[in-house]
N, C-alpha and C positions, 0 to 999 in steps of 0.2 A: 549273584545269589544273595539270599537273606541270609544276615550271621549274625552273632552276637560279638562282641569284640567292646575291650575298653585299654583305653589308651594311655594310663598311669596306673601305679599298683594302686589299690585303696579306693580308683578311682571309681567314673560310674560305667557302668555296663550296659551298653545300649544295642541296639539294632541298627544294623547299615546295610545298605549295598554295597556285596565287594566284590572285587573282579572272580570269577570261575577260577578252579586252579587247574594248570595243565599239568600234564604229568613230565616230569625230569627224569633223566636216564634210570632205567630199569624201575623205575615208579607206576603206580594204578592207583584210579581216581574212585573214590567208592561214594556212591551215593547214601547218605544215611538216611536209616529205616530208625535208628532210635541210639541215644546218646544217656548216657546215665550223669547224674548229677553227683559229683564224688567230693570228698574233704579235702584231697588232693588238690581239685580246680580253685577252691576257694585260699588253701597254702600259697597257690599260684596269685591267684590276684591281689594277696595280701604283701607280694611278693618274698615269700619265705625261701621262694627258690629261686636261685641265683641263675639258672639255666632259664626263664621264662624272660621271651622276648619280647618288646614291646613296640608296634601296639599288638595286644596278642588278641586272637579267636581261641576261646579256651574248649574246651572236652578231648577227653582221652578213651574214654570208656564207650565204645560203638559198635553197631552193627548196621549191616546194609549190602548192595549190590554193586558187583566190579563194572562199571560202566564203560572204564579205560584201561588198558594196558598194554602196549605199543610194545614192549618186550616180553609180557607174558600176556599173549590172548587165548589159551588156552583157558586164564580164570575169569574171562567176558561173559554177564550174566550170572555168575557165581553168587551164592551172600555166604556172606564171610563175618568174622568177627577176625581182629587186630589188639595183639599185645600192645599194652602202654608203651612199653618197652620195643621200640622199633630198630633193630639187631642190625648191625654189617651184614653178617654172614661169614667176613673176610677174615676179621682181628682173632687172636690166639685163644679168646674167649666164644667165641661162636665157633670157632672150630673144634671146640672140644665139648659143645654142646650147651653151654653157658649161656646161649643168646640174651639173659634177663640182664645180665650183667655187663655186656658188651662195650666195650672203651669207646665205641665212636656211634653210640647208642642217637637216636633223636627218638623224641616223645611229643605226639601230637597234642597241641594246648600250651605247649610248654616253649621247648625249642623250634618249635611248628606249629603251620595252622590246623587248630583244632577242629571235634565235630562238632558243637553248637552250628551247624551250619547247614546247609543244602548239600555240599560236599567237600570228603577230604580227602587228602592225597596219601599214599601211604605208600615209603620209600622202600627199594628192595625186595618188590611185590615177591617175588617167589620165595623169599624168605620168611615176609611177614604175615602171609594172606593165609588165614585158616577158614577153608571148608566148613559151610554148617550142612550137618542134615537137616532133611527138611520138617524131621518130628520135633527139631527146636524153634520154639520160635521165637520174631524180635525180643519181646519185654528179656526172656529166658537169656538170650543170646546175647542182648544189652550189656548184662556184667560180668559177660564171659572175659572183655579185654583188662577187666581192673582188678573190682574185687574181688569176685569170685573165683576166679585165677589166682589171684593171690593166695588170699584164704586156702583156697586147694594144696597150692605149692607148700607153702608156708606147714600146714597140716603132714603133708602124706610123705614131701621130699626131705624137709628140712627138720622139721621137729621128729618126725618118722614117729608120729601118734599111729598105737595100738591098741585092737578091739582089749576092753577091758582098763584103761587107762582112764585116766581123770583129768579133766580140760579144765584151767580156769579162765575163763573170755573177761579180760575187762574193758567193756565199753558196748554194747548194742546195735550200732548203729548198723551202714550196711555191712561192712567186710568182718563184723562181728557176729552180726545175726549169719552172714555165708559159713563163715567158720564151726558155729553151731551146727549148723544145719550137717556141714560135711562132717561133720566131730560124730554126731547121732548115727548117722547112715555107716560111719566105718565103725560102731559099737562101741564108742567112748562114754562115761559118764560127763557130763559137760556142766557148769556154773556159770552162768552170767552173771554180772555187776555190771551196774549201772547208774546214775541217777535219776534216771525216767522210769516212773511205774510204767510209761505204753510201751518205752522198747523190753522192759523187763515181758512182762504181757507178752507182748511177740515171741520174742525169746523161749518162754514157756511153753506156747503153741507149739513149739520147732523140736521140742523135747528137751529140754535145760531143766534145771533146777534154776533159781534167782536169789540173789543177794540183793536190795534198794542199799547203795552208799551214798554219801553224802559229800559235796567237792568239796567243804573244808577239813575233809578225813587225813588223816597222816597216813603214810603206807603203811607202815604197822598197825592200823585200826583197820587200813581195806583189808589188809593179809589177813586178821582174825576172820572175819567173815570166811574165809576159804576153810580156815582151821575148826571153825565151829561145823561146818559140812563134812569135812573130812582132817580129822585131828593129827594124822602125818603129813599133810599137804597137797597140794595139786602134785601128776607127773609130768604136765606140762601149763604151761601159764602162756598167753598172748595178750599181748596189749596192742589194743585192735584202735585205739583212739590216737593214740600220741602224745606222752604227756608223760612229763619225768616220774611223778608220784603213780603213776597206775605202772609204770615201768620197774619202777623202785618195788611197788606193791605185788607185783606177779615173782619177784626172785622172792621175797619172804614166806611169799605161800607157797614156793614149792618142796617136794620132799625131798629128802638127799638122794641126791642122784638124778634133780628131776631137770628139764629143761625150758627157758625158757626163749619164745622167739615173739621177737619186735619188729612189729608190720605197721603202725601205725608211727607217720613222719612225725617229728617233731619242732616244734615253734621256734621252740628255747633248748638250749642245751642241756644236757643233761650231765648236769654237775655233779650227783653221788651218787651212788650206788653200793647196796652194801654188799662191799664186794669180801670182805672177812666174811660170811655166810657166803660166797660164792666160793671158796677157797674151804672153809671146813666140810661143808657137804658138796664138795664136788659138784656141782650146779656148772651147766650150759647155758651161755648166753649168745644164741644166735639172731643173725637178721636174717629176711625174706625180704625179695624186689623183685615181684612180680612173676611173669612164664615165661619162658620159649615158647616161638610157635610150635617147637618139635615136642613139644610135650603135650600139647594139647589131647592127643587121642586119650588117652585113661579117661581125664576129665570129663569128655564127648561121650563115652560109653558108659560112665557113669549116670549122667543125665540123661541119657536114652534109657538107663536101666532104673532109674528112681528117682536120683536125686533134683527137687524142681525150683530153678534160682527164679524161675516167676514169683513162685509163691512170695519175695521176699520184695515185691513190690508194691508199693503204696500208692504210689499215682502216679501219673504219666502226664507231663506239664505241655505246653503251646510256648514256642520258642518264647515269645513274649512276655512269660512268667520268670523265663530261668534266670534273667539278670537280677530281680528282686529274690528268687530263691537262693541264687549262687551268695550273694551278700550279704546275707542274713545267715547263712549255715552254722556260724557260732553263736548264734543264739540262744539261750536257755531254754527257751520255749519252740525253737527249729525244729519242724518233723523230721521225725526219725525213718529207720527202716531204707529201702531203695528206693530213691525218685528217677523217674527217667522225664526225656525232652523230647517230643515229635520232633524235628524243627519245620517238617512236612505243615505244621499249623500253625 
């Protein structure tokens, strides 16, 4: 099959011929229909994360059709979208519903071959394989496995955002503009920041309000911007990029009492935090990693009933693109918004 795959972190990213993969005990081989290009793959290649194996075929973020499943053929012919997050099922964390978090977790890209590819294998089929209806389609269903999933989680389980609440997003990109999007549709007031007037733009389209920062800002000058919009604070803050200063900058601008939750991985560590303001105004500081399959229904019905993660697409690449898009993602001038990968081209 065609894949992209590179074979040192940093290194280059090319196109090969690589063997098919067969499917392993209780595993199904899914053909991919489309693969999104996420910040995550590019953490990976830069090797930020210590779980990415080498030489890796990177993407996480897919959808497509069960082509194999020698223990579960009941989902032959299915399209499916697939959590990052590839669950036991077994461990004390899947069993109590947790699968995102799961101790003996693999993630395709990562610890596995990813989608950039013709096809991926996805372990634990009957735990990880979620049904799509057929009123979603690829592009839609592309960033079911990452961002949008997340975004979702992150919003409705974890931060438990309320119609009538105030969202500060900082960063635009995809899992930011998702967040937006679902922040609107459940009747939140939402703010973006960002330094791109285009993802700002987008953002506004999605029903935000916008802030333009600037990357040499202190947290306390991006927090003003929140303050100048709403003079008590955000009720909830995300930092949808990754990056200690937007981190730092989402606990300043919230109000007392408010919370905030970190979805976007980070580079570098995150060495301060003003946590004497987390401590006087009782401020939450939560993480989000990703979905359960068993969660997915809300999500599902959600998108059947409004909400549309197409719309937050920008272009749709030919496998042949993605290794100069993947490597370039931190660039100042890198498009924004969601890219997806045919690899079909």
């Amino acid at each position: 099959m065609r894949a992209l795959r590179y074979e040192t972190f940093g290194g280059a990213v090319t196109i090969v011929d690589a063997p098919d993969p067969t499917p392993g005990p209780g595993a199904a081989i899914v053909e991919v229909a489309r693969t999104g290009l996420c910040r995550s793959d590019w953490h990976g290649w830069r090797g930020h994360d210590s779980d990415t194996a080498l030489p890796c075929i990177p993407g996480h973020e897919f959808t497509g059709t069960v082509i194999e499943a020698p223990e579960a053929p009941e989902w032959l012919g299915k399209r499916v979208a697939v959590p990052f997050v590839m669950a036991c099922g077994t461990c004390p964390e899947c069993t109590r519903g947790h699968g995102q978090v799961c101790r003996a977790q693999r993630q395709p890209g990562f610890t596995d071959q990813g989608s950039f590819a013709a096809y991926v294998p996805v372990v634990a089929a009957r735990v990880n394989l979620v049904a799509l209806p057929d009123a979603i389609g690829d592009d839609a269903a592309a960033a079911l496995g990452c961002r949008y999933a997340t975004a979702w989680r992150a919003l409705t389980a974890v931060a438990q955002l309320q119609e009538g609440e105030r969202l500060a997003v900082f960063g635009a990109g995809g899992v930011g503009l998702a967040a937006i999007q679902i922040a609107v549709h459940l009747g939140a007031e939402v703010l973006a920041l960002d330094i791109s007037s285009a993802s700002l733009g987008h953002a506004m389209s999605l029903g935000a309000s916008a802030e333009r920062i600037d990357a040499t800002d202190s947290p306390q000058h991006i927090a003003d911007h929140v303050r100048t919009l709403w003079p008590d604070g955000s009720s909830v803050s995300m930092d949808a990029l990754g990056s200690p200063v937007l981190a730092s900058a989402g606990v300043l601008g919230l109000a007392r009492g408010g919370r905030h939750v970190q979805v976007g991985l980070l580079a570098e560590p995150l060495s301060v935090l003003p946590l004497g303001r987390v401590i006087a105004h009782e401020l939450r500081i939560l993480g989000s990693h990703g979905m359960a399959a068993s969660d997915y229904p809300a999500l599902l019905d959600a998108v059947e009933s409004g909400l549309d993660p197409a719309a937050l697409v920008t272009a749709t690449l030919p496998l042949a693109d993605a290794g100069p898009a993947l490597m370039t993602m931190d660039a100042p001038d890198a498009p924004r918004g969601v890219r997806l990968i045919d690899p079909r081209r």
